[in-house]
C-alpha positions in Angstrom: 101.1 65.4 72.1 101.2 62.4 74.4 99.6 62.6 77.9 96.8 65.1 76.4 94.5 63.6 79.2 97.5 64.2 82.4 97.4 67.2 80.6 93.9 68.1 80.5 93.1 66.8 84.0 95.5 69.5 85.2 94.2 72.1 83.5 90.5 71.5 84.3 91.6 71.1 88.1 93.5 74.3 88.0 90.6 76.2 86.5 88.1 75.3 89.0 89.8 76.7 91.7 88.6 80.4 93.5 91.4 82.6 93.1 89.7 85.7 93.2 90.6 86.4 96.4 94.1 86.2 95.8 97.0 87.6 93.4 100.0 86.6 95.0 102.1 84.2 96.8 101.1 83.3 100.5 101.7 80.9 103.3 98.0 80.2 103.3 97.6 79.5 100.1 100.8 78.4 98.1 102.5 77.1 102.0 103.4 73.7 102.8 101.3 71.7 105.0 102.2 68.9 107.3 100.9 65.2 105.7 101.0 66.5 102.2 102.2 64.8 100.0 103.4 65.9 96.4 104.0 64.4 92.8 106.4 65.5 90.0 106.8 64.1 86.9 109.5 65.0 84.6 108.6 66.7 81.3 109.8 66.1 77.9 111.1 69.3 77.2 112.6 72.0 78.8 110.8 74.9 79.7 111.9 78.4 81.2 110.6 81.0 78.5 110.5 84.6 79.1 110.4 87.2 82.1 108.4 90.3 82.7 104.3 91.1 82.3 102.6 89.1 80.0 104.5 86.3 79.2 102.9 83.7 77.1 104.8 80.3 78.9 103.8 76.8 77.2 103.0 73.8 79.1 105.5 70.5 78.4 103.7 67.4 77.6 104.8 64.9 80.0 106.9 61.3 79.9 106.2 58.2 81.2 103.4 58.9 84.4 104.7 56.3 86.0 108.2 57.5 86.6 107.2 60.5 89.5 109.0 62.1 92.2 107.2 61.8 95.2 107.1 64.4 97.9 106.4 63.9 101.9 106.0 66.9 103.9 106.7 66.5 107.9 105.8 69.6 109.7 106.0 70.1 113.5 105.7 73.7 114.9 107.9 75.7 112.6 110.6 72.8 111.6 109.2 71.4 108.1 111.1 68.8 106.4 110.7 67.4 102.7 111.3 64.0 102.0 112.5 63.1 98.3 113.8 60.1 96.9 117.1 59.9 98.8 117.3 64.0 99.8 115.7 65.4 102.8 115.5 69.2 103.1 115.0 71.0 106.3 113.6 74.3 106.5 111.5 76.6 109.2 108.2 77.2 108.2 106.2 80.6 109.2 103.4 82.6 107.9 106.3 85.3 107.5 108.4 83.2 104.8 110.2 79.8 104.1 114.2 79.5 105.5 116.5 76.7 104.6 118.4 75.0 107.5 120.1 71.9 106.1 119.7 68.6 104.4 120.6 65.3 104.1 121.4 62.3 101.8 122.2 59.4 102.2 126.2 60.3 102.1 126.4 63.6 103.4 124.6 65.8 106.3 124.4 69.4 106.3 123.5 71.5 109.0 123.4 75.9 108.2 124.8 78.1 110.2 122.9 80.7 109.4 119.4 80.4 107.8 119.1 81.6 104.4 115.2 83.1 103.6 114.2 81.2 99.9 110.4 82.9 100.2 108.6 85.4 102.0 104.9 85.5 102.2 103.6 87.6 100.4 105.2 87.7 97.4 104.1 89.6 94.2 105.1 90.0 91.1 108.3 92.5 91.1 109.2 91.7 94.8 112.7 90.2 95.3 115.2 89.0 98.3 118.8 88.1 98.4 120.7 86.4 101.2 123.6 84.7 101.9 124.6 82.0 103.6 127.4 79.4 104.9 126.9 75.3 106.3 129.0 72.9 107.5 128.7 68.8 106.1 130.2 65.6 106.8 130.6 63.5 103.9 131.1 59.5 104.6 132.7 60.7 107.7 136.0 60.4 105.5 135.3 64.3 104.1 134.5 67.1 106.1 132.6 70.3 104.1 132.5 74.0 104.6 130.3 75.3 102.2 129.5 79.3 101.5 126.8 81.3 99.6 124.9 83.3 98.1 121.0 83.5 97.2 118.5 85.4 95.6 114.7 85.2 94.9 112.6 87.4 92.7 109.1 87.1 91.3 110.0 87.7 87.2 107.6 86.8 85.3 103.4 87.1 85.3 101.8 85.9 82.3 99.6 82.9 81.0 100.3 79.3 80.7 98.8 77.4 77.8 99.1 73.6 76.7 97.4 74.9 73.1 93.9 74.0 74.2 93.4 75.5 77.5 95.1 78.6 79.6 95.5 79.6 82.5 96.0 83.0 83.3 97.5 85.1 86.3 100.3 82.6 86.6 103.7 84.2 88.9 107.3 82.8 87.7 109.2 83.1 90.4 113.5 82.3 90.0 115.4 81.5 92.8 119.5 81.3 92.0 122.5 80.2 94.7 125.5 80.0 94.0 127.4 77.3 96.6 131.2 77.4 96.9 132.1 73.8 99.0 135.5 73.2 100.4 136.3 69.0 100.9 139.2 68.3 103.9 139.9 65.0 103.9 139.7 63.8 107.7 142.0 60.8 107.8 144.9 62.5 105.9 145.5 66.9 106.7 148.3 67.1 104.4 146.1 66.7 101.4 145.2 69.6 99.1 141.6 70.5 100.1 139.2 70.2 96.4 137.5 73.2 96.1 133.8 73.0 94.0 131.2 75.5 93.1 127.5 74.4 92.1 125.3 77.2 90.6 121.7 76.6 90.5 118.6 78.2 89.0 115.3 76.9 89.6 112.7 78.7 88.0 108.9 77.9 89.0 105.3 78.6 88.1 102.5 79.2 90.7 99.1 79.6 89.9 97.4 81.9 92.5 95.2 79.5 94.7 96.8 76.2 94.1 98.4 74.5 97.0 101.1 73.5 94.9 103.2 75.0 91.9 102.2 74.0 88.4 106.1 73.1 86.9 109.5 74.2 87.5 112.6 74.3 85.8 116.4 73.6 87.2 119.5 74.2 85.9 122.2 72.6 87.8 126.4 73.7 86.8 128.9 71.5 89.0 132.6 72.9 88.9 135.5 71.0 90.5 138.5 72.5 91.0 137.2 75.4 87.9 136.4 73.1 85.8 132.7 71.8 84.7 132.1 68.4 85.8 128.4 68.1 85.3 125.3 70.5 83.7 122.0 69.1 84.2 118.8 71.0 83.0 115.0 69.0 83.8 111.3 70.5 83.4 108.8 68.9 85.8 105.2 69.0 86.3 103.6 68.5 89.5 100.3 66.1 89.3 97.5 67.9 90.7 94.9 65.7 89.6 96.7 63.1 92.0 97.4 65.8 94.6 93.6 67.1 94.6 92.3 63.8 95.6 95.2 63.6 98.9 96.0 67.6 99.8 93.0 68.8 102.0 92.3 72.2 101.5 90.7 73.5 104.6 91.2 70.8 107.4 95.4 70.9 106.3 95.2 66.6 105.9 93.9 65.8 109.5 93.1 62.4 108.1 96.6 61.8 106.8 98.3 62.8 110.2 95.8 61.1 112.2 96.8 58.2 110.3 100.7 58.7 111.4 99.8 60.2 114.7 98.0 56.5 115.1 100.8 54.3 114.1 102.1 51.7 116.6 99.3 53.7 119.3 97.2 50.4 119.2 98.1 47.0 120.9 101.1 44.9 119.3 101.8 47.7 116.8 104.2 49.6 118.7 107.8 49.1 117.4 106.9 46.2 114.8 106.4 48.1 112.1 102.8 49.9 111.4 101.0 50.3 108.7 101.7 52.9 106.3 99.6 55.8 104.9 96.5 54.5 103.6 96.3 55.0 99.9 100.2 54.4 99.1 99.3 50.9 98.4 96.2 50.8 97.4 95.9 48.1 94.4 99.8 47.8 94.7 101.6 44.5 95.3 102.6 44.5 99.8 105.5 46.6 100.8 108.6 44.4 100.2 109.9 45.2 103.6 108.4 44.1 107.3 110.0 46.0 110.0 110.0 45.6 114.0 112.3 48.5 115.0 113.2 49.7 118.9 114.2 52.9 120.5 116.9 51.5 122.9 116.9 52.9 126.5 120.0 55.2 125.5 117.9 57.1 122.6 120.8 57.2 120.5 120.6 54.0 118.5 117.3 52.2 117.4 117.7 48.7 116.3 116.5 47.7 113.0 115.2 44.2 112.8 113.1 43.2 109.1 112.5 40.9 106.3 113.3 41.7 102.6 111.0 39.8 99.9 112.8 40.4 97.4 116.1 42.1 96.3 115.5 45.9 96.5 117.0 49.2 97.1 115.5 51.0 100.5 116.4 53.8 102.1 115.4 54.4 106.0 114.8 58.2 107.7 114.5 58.8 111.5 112.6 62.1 112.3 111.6 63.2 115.8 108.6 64.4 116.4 109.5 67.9 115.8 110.9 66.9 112.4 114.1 66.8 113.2 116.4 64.4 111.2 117.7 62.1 113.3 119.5 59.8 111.0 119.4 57.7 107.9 120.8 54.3 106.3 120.8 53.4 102.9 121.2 50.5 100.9 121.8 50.2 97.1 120.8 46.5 97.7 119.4 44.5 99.9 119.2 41.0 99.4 115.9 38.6 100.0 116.0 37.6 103.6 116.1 38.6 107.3 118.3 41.7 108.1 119.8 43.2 111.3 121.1 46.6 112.0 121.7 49.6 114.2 120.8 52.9 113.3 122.8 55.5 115.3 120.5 59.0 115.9 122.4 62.2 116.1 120.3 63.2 118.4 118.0 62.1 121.3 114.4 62.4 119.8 111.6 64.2 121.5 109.2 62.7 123.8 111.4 59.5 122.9 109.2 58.7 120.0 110.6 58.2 116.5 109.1 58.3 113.4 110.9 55.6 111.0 110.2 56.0 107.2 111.0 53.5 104.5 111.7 54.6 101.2 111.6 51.8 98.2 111.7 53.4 94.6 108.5 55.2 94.6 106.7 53.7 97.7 107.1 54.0 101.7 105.7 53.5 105.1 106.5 55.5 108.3 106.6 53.3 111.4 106.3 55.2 114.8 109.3 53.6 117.3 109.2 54.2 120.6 
């Protein structure tokens, strides 16, 4: 089985953590923290396996480990946001559960009406919620998006994990399944026929009680337009804890990661002109391919985006207040070598008129404080 050592590494890391103390999901525990930051790397196989008391679940060996997902987690009082690849998904954060809000890509922005609860803390094995809930997007600014719902979560399965050498035992499945019927009225022209399109997701995943993280999880993705199936995507993938262990602090919640953001553009001739990013990103990597100098202007709706490209990339570019509120985002499928110029207009004025700018290429970014 290839990647017997990613494989092994996770188990062994897994094993030596205390969980005595605990047997089910909690904030403490299994919550988010803000700094983290997360790895996923997609399996070879899909996994999803049975539900009920002791399950026997096997672990998926692994593909390439240099093809990961990489998390970022922002969290400012109870507004968390989760930054991955070119998706950002806002939620409020409490001890009491987890609530979705909105999200963003870089062609559409979502904001809910109503929050819809995805986790409540704690959860056990056998407990369960169901909610429902209703959004309104923009889409290119061409489509406008009303989008209704409904959502469940329920702890199904407790059982072992086991990748034929080692197990792992007391691990929680829990499924969480929405159903999203989206209505597209296209702006510039009323008289034509609004597309109707559902998309039905299940996304099953395993904690292990203790870890800060989850150990894999499974998602089934059905997109119907207009009744009929337009795409059916199902991926395994397994979160890196090996990596993660060595970044996510258990008991001081990352203080040296924040105070590493917090820091940015604090000392002289950093402020606005781009930073330096997390320490560790780039550690024995090649420099980040793009040098910013970005400025609030004195309106705090736009910031002006002023940088050098060394060579042709793909970037992506995410303003967050300091509440972690998305403020706006620009993306580029391509961006040729060379000096660049733009304006980024923010949906909203940030708080305390500081910005926090994060640059997204492939599998790499820096966040650059603008004030």
């Amino acid at each position: 089985m290839r990647n017997n050592t990613f494989l092994s590494i996770a188990i062994a890391s897994l094993l030596a953590i205390d969980v005595s103390a605990q047997t089910s999901i909690t904030s403490q525990y299994n919550g988010y923290r803000d700094g983290d930051r997360l790895y996923r790397i997609i399996a070879n196989d899909t996994i999803l396996g049975n539900r009920g008391e002791n399950c026997v679940w096997q672990l998926p060996s692994a593909a390439e480990e240099d093809n990961f997902i990489k998390q970022t987690i922002y969290l400012r009082n109870d507004s968390l946001t989760i930054v991955e690849d070119d998706l950002m998904l806002h939620y409020i954060a409490t001890d009491q559960g987890l609530s979705m809000r909105g999200f963003q890509t870089r062609d559409m922005y979502s904001v809910q009406d109503t929050l819809s609860l995805e986790l409540r803390y704690p959860f056990a094995y056998g407990d369960s919620i169901a909610d429902t809930f209703s959004r309104k997007s923009t889409y290119y600014n061409t489509f406008t998006v009303r989008e209704d719902g409904n959502c469940y979560t329920v702890c199904d399965g407790r059982g072992v994990l086991t990748d034929g050498d080692e197990t792992l035992k007391d691990v929680l499945r829990v499924h969480h399944h929405s159903t999203t019927i989206s209505e597209y009225n296209n702006v510039e022209n009323i008289n034509v026929v609004p597309e109707v399109s559902e998309v039905t997701e299940d996304k099953y995943v395993w904690y292990y009680p203790g870890c800060r993280y989850p150990i894999m999880d499974t998602r089934i993705i059905t997109s119907k337009s207009n009744g009929e199936v337009i795409a059916d995507t199902t991926f395994t993938s397994l979160y890196m804890p090996e990596v993660q262990l060595s970044e996510l602090s258990y008991d001081d919640a990352n203080s040296e990661l924040i105070a590493q953001r917090e820091a940015l553009g604090q000392s002289s001739g950093q402020d606005g002109n781009g930073g330096e990013g997390d320490e560790g990103d780039n550690e024995g990597e090649k420099p980040f391919p793009i040098t910013m100098s970005a400025t609030l202007q004195a309106n705090h709706t736009e910031i002006t985006l002023d940088y050098f490209v060394t060579a042709e990339t793909d970037a992506t570019f995410y303003a967050c207040d300091m509440a972690g509120r998305l403020l706006g985002c620009v993306a580029h499928l391509s961006l040729s070598e060379g000096e660049h110029h733009e304006t980024m207009v923010l949906k909203n004025r940030p708080i305390n008129s500081i910005v926090m700018l994060t640059m997204v290429v492939g599998n790499r970014q820096e966040v650059t404080k603008v004030r």
